[in-house]
OpenMM code with the backbone's topology and positions (N, CA, C; nanometers):
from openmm import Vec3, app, unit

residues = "UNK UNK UNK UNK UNK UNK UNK UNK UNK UNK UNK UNK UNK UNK UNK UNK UNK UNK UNK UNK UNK UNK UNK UNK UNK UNK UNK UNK UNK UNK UNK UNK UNK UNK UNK UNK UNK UNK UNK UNK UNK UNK UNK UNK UNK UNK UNK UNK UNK UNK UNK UNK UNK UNK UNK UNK UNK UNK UNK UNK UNK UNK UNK UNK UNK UNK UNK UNK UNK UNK UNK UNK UNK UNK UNK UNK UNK UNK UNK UNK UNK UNK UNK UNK UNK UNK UNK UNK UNK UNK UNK UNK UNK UNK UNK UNK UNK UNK UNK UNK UNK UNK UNK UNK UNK UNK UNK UNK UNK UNK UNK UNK UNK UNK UNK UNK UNK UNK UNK UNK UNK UNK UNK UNK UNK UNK UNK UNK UNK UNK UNK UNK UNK UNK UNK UNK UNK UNK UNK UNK UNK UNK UNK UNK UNK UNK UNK UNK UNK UNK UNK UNK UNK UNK UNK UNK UNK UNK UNK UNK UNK UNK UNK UNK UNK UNK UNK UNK".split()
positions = [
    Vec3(1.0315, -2.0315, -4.5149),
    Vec3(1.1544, -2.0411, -4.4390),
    Vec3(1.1614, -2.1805, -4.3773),
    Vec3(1.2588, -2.2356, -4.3788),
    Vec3(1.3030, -2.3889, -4.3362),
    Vec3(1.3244, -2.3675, -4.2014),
    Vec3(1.3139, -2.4763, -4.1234),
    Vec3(1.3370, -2.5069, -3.9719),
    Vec3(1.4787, -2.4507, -3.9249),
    Vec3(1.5831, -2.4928, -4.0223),
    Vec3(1.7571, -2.4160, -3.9956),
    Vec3(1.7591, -2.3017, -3.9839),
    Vec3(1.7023, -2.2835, -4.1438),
    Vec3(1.6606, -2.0777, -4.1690),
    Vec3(1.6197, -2.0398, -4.0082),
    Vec3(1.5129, -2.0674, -3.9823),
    Vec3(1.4789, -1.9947, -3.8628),
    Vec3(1.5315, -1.9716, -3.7681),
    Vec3(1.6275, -2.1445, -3.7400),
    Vec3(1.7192, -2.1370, -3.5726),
    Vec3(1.8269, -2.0349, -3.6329),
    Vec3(1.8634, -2.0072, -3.7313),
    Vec3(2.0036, -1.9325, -3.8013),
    Vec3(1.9657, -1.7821, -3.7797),
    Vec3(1.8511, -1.7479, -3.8257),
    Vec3(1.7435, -1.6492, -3.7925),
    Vec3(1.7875, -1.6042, -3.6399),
    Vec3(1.7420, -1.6980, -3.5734),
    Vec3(1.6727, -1.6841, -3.4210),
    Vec3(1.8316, -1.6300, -3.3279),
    Vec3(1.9772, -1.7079, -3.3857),
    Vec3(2.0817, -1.7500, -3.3814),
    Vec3(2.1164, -1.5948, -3.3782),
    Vec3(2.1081, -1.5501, -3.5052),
    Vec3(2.1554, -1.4137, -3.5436),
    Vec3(2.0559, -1.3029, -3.4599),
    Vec3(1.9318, -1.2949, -3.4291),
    Vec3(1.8516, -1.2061, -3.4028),
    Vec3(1.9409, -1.2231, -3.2434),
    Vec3(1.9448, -1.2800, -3.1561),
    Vec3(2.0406, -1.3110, -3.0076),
    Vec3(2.1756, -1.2568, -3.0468),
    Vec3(2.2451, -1.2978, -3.1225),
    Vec3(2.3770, -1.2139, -3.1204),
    Vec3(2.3328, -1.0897, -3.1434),
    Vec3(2.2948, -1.0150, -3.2183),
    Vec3(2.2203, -0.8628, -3.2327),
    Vec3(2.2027, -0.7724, -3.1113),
    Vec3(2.1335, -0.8621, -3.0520),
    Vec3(2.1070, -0.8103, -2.9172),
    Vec3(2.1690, -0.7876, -2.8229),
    Vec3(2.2853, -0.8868, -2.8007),
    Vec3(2.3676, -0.9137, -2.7056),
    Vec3(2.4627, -0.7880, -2.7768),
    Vec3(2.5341, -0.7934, -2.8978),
    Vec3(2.5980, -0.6643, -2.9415),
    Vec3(2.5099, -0.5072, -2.9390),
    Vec3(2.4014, -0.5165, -2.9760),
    Vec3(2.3375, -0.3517, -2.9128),
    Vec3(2.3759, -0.3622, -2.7799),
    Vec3(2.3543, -0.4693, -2.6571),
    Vec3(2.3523, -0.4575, -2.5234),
    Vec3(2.5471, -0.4185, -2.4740),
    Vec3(2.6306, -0.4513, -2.5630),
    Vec3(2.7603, -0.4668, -2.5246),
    Vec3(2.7562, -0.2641, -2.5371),
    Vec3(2.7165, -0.2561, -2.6566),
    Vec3(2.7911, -0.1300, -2.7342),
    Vec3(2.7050, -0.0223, -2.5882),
    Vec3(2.5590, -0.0614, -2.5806),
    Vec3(2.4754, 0.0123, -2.4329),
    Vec3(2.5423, 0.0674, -2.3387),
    Vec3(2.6214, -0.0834, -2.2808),
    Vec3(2.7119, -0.1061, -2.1817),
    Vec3(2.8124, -0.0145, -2.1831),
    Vec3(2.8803, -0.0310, -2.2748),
    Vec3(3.0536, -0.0023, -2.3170),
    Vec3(3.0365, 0.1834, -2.3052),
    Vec3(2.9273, 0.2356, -2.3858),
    Vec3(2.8714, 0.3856, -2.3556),
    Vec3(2.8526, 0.4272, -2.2193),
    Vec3(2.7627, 0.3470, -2.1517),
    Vec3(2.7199, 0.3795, -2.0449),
    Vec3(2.8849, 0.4010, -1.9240),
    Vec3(2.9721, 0.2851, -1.9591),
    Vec3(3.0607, 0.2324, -1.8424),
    Vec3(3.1339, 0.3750, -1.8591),
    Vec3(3.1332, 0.4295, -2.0138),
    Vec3(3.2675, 0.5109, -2.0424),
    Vec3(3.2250, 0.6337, -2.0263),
    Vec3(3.1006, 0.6857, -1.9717),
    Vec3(3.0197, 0.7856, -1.9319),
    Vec3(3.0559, 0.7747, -1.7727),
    Vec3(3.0109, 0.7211, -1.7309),
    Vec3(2.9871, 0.6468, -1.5854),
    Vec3(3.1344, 0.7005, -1.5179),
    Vec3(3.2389, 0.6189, -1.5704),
    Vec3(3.3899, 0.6631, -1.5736),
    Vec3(3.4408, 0.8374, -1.5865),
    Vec3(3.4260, 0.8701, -1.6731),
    Vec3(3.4330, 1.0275, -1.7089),
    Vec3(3.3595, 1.0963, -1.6210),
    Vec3(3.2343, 1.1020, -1.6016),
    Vec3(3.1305, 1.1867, -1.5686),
    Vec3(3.0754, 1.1298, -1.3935),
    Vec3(3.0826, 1.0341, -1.3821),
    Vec3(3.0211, 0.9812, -1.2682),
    Vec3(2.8860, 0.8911, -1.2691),
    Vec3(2.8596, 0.8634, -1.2062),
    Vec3(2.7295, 0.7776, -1.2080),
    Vec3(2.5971, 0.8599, -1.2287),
    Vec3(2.5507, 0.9366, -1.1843),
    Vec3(2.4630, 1.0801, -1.1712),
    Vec3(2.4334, 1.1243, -1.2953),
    Vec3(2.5713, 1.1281, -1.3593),
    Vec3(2.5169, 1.1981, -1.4975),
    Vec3(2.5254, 1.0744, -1.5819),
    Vec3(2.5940, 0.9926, -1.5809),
    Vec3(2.5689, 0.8558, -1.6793),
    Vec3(2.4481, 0.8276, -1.6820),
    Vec3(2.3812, 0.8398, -1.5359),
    Vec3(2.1870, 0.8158, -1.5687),
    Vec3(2.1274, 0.8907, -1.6152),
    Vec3(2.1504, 1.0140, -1.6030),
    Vec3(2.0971, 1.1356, -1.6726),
    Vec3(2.0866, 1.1470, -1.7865),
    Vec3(2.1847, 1.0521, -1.8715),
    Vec3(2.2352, 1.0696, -1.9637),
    Vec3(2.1663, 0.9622, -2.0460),
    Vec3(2.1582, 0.8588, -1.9922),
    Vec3(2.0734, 0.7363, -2.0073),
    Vec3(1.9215, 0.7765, -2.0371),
    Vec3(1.9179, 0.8225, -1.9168),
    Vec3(1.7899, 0.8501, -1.9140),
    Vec3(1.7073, 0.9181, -1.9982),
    Vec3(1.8129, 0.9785, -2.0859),
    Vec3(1.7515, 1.0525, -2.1836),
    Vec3(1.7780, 1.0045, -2.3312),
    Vec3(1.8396, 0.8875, -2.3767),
    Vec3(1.8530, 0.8010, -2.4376),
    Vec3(1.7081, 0.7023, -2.4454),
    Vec3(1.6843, 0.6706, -2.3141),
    Vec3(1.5563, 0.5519, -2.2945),
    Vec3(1.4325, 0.6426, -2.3174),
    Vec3(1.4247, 0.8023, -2.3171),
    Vec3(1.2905, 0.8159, -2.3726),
    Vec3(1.2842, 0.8084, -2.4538),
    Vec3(1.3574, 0.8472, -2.5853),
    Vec3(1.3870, 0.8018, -2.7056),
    Vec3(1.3643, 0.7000, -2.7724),
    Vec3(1.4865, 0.5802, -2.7054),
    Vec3(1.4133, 0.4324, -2.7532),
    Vec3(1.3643, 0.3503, -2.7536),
    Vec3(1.2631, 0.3885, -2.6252),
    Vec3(1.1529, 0.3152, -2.5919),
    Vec3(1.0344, 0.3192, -2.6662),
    Vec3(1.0391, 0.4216, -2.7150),
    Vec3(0.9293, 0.5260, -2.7858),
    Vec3(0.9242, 0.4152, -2.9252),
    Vec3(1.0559, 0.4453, -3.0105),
    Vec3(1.1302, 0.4085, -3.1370),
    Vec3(1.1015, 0.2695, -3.1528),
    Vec3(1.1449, 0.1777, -2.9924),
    Vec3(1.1234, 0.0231, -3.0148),
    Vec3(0.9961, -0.0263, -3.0323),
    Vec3(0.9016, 0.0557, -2.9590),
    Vec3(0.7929, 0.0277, -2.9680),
    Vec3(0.6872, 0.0264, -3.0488),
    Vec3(0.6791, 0.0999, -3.1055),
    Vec3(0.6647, 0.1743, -3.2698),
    Vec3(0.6568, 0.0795, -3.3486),
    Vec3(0.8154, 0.0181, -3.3827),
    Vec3(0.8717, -0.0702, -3.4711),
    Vec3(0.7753, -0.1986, -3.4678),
    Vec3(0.8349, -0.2609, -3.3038),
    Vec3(0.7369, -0.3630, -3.2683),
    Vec3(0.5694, -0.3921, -3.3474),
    Vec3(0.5084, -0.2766, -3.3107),
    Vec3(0.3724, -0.2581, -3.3383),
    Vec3(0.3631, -0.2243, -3.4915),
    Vec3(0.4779, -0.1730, -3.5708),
    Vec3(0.4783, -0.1889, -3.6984),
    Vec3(0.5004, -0.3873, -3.7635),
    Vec3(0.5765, -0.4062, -3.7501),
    Vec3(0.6591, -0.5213, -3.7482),
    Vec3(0.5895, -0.6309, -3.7517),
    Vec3(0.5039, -0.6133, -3.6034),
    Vec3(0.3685, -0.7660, -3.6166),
    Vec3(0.2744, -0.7301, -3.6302),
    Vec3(0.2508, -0.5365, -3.6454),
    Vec3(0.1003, -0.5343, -3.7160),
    Vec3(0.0057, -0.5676, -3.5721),
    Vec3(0.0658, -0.5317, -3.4667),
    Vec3(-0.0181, -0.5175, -3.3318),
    Vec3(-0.1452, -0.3627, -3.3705),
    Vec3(-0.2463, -0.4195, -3.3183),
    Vec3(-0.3667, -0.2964, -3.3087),
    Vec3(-0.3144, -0.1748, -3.2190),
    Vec3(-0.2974, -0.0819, -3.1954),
    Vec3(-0.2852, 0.0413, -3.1187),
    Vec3(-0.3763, 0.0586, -3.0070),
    Vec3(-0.3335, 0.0202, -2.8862),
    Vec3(-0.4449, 0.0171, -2.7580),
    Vec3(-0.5110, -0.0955, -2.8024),
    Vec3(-0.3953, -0.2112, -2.8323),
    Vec3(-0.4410, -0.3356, -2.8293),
    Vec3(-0.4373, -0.3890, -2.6899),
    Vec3(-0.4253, -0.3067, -2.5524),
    Vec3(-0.4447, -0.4096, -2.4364),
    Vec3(-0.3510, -0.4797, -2.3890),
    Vec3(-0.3311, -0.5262, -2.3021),
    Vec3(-0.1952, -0.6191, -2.2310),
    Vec3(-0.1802, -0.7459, -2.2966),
    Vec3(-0.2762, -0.7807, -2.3886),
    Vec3(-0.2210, -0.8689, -2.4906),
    Vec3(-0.1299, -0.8249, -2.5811),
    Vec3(-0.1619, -0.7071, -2.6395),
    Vec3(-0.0425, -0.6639, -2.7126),
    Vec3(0.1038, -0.6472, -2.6544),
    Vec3(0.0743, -0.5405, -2.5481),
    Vec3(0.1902, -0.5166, -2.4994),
    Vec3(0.2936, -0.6437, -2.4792),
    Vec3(0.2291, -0.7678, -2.4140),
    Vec3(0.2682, -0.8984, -2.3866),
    Vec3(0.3549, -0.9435, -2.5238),
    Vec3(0.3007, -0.9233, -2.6117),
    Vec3(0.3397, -0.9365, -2.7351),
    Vec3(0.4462, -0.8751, -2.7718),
    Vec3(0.4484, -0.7528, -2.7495),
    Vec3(0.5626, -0.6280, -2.7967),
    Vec3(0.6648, -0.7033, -2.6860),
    Vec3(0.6238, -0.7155, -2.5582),
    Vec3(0.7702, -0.7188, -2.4381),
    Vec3(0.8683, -0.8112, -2.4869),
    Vec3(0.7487, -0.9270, -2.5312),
    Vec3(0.8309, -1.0934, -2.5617),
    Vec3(0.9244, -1.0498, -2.7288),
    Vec3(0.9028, -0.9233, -2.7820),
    Vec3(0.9586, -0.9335, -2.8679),
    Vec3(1.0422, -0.7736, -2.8321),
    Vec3(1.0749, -0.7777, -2.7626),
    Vec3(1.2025, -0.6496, -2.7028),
    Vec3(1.3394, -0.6780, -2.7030),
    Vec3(1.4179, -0.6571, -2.7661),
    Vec3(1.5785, -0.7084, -2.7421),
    Vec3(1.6362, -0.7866, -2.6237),
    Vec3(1.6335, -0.7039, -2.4573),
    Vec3(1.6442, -0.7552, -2.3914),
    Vec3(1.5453, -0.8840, -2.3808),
    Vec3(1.4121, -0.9292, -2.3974),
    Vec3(1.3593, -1.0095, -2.4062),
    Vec3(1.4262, -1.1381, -2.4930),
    Vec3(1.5045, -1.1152, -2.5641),
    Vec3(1.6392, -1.1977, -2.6495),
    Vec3(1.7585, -1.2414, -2.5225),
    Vec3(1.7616, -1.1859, -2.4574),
    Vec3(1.8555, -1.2077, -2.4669),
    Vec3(1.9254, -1.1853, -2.2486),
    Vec3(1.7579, -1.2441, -2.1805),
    Vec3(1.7719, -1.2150, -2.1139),
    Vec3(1.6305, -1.2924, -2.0277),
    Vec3(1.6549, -1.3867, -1.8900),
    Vec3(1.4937, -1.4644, -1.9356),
    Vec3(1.4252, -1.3877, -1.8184),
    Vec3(1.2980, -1.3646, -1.8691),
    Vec3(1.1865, -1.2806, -1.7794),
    Vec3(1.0502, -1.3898, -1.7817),
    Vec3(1.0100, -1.3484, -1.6746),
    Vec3(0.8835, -1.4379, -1.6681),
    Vec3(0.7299, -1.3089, -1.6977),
    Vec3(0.6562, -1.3384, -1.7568),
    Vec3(0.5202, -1.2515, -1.7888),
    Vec3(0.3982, -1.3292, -1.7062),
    Vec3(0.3115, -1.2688, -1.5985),
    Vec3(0.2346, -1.3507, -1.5408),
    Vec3(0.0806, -1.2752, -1.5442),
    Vec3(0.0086, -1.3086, -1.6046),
    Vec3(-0.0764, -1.2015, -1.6065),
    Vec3(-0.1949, -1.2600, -1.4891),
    Vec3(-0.1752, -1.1591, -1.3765),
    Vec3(-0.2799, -1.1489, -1.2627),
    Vec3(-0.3811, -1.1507, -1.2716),
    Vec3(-0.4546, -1.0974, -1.3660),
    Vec3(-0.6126, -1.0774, -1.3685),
    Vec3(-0.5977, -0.9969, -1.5549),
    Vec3(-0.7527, -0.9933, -1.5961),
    Vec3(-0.7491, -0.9307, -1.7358),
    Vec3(-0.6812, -0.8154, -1.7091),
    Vec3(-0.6674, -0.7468, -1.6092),
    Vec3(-0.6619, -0.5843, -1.6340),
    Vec3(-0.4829, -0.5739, -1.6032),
    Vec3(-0.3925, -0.6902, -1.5193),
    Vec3(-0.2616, -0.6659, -1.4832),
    Vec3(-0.1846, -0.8074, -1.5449),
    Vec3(-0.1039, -0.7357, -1.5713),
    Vec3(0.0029, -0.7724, -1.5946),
    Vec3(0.1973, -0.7539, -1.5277),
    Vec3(0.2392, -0.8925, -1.5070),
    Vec3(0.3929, -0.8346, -1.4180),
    Vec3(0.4773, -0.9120, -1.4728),
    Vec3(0.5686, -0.7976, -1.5207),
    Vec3(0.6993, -0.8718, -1.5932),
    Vec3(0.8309, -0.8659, -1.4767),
    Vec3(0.8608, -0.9710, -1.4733),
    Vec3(0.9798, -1.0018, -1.4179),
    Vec3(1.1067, -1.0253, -1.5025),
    Vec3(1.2300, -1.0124, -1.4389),
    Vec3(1.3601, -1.0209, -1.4950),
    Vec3(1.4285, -1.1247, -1.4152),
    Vec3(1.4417, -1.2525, -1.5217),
    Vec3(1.5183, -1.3559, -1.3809),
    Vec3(1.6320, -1.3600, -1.3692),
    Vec3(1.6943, -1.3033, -1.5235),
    Vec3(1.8370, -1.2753, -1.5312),
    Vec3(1.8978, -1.1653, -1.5995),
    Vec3(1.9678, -1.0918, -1.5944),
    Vec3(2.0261, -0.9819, -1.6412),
    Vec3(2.1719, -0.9563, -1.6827),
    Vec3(2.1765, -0.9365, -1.8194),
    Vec3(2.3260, -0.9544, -1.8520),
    Vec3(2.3899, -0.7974, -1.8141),
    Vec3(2.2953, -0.6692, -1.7728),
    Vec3(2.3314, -0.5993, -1.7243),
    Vec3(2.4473, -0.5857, -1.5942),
    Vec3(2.3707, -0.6736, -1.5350),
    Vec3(2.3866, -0.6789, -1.3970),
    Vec3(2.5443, -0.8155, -1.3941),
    Vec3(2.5042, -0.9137, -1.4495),
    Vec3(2.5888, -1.0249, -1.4796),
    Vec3(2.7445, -0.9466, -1.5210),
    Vec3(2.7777, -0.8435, -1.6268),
    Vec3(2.8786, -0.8173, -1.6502),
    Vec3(2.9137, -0.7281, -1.5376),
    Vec3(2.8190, -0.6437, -1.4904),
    Vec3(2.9164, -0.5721, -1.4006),
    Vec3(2.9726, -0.6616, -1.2328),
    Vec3(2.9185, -0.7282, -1.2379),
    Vec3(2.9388, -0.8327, -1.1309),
    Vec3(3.0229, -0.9091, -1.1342),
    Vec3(3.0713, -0.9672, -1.3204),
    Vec3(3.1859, -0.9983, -1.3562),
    Vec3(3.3104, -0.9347, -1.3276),
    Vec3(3.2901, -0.7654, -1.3411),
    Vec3(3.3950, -0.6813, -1.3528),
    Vec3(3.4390, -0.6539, -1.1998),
    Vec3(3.3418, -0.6699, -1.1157),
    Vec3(3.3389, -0.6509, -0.9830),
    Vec3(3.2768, -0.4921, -0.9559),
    Vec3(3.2210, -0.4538, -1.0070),
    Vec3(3.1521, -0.3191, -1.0497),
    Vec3(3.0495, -0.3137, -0.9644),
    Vec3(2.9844, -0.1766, -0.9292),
    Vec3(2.9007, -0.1993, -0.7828),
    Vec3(2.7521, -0.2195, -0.9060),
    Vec3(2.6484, -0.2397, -0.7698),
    Vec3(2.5338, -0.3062, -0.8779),
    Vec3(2.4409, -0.1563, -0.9633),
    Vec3(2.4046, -0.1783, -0.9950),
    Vec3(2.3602, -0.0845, -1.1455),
    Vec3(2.2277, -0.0227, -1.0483),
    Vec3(2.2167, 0.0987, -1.0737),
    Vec3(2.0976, 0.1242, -1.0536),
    Vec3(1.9744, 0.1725, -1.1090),
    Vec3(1.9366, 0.0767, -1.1572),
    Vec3(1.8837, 0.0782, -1.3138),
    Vec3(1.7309, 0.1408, -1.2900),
    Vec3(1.6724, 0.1573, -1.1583),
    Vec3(1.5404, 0.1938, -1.1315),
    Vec3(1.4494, 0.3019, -1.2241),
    Vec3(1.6022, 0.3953, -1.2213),
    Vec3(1.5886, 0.5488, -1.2728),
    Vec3(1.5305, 0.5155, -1.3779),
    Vec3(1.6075, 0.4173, -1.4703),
    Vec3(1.5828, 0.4308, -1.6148),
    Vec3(1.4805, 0.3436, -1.6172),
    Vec3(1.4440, 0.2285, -1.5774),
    Vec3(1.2731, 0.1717, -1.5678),
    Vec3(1.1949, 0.2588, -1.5676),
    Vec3(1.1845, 0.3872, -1.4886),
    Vec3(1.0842, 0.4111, -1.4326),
    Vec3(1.0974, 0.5541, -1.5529),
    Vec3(1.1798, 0.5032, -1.6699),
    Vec3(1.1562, 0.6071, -1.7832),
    Vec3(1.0945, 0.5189, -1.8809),
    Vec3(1.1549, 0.3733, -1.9379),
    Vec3(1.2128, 0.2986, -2.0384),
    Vec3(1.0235, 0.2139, -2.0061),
    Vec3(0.9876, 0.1810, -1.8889),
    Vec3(0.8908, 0.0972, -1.8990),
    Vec3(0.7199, 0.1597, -1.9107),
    Vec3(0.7365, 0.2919, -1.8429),
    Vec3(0.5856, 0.3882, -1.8719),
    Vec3(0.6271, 0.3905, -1.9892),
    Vec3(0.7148, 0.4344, -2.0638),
    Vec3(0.6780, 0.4799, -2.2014),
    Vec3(0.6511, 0.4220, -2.3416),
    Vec3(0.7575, 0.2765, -2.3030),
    Vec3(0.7430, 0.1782, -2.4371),
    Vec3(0.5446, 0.1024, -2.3627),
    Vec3(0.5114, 0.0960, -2.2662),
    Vec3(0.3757, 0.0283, -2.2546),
    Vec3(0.2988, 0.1366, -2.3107),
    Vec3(0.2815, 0.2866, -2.2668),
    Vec3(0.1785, 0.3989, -2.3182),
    Vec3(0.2154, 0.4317, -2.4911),
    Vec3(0.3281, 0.3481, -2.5442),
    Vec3(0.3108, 0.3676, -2.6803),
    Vec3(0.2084, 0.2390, -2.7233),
    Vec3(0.2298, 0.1458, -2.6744),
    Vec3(0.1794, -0.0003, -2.6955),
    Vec3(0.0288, 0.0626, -2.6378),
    Vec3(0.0012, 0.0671, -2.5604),
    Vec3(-0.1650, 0.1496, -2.5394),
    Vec3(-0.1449, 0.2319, -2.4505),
    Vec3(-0.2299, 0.3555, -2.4360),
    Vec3(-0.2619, 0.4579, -2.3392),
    Vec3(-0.2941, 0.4763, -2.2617),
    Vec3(-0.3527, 0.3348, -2.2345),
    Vec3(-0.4569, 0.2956, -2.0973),
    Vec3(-0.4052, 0.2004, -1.9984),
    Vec3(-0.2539, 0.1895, -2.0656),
    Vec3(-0.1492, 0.1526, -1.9493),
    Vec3(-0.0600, 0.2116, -1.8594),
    Vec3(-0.0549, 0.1780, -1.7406),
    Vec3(0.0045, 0.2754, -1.6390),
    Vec3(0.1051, 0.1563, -1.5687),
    Vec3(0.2248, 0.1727, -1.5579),
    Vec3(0.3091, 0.0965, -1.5151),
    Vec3(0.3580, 0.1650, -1.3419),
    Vec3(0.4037, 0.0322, -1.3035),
    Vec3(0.4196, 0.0324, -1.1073),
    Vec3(0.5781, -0.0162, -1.1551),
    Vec3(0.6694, 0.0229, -1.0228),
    Vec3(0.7863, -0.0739, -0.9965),
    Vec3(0.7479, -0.1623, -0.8915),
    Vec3(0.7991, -0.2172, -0.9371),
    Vec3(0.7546, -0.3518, -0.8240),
    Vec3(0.8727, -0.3857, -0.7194),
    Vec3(0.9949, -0.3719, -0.8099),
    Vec3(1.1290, -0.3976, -0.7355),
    Vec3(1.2305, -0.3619, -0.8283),
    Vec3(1.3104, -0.2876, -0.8292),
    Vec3(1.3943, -0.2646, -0.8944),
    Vec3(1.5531, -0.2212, -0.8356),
    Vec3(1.6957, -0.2611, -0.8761),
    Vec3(1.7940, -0.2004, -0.8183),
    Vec3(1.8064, -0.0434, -0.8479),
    Vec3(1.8391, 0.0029, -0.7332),
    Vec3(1.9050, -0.0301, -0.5962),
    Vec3(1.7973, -0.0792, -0.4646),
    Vec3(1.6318, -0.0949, -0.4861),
    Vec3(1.5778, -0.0815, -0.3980),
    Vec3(1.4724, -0.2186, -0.4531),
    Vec3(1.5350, -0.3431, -0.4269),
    Vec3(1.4680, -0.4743, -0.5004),
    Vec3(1.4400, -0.5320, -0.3759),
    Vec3(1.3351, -0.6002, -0.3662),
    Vec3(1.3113, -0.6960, -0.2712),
    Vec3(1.3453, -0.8215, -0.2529),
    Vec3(1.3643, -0.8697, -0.1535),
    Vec3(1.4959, -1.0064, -0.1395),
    Vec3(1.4515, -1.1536, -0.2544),
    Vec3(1.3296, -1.1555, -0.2573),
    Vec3(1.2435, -1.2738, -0.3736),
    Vec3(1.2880, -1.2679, -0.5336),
    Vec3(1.2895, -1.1063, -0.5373),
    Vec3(1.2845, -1.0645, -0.7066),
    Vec3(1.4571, -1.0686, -0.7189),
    Vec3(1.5145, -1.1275, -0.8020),
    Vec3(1.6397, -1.0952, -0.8582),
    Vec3(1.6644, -0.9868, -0.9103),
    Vec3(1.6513, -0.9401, -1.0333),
    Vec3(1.6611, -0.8340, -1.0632),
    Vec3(1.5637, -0.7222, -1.0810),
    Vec3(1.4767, -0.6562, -1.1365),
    Vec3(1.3437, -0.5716, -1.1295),
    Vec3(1.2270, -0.6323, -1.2007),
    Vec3(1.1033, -0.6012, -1.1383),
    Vec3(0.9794, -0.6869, -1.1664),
    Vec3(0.8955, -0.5617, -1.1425),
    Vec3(0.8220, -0.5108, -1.3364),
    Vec3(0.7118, -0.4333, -1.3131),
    Vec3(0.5583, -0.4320, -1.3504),
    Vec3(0.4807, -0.3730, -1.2661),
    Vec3(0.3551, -0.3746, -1.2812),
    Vec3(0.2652, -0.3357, -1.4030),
    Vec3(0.1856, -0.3778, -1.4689),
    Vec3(0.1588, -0.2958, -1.6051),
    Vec3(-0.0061, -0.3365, -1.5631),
    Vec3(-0.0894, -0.1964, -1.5443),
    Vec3(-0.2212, -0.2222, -1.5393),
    Vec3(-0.3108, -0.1564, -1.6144),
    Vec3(-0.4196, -0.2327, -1.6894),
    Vec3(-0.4473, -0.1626, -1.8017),
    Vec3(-0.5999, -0.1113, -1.7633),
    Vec3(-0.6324, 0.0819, -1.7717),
    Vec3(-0.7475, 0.1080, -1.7007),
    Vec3(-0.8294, 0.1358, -1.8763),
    Vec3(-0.9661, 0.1158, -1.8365),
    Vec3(-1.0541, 0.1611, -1.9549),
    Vec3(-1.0717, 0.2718, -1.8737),
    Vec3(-1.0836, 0.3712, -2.0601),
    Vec3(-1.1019, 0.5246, -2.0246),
    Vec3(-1.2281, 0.5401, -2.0511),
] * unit.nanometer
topology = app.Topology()
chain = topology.addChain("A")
for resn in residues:
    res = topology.addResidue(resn, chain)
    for name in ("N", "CA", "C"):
        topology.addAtom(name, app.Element.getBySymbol(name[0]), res)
């Protein structure tokens, strides 16, 4: 593959993302609308056990990651997650055993802020979407919120979580 190929590649793999994230959105808003907020997460929420599971999988098919390959892997899988396309997070790894992903920007959050829409409260679904895509990536990961909306701390912009990896 040529240097173009790739940015054309890289070009197309970002629009992809940004369109799964629109069509996310556009479901979620038209749920949200109909049903209320309550059950739009509910509803979500049961969507993200699903494709957290599914993305993760893929991932670990895809680059041929080891299974309870460790917070190196996972590190690996996050940086290659859709939103990770298309959305910039910082990965800082604390010590061998932790790892904390941050979100510095969010097109979640960005459109509804555009729309004038109140802010998302996306905690619910972290605290589905992030234990489960890390315990597919290994078993011996146990994920923390660190900050997440509606309940973020004034430093973190959008949600920042803990991923610590115990030997069994």
């Amino acid at each position: 593959m040529t240097c173009s190929e790739e940015h054309l590649l890289s070009r197309e793999l970002v629009d992809a993302a940004k369109n799964w994230l629109a069509i996310d959105g556009l479901w979620f808003q038209a749920a949200e609308q109909k049903y209320g907020m309550g059950a739009a997460l509910e509803m979500d929420r049961r969507v993200w056990e699903q494709f957290s599971v599914i993305e993760a999988q893929r991932i670990l098919t895809r680059l041929d990651l080891p299974r309870d390959g460790g917070l190196d892997a996972l590190e690996t899988a996050l940086k290659n997650r859709l939103f990770h396309l298309i959305n910039e997070q910082q990965i800082v790894r604390c010590d061998a055993n932790t790892l904390i992903l941050t979100m510095r920007t969010c097109r979640v959050h960005a459109a509804r802020e555009r729309k004038k829409m109140p802010v998302f409260p996306c905690k619910s679904i972290g605290l589905v979407d992030f234990p489960l895509f890390a315990r597919e990536i290994d078993t011996r990961i146990t994920t923390e919120c660190i900050s997440c909306p509606p309940e973020s701390l004034p430093d973190i912009p959008y949600c920042s979580w803990k991923f610590t990896l115990f030997d069994q």
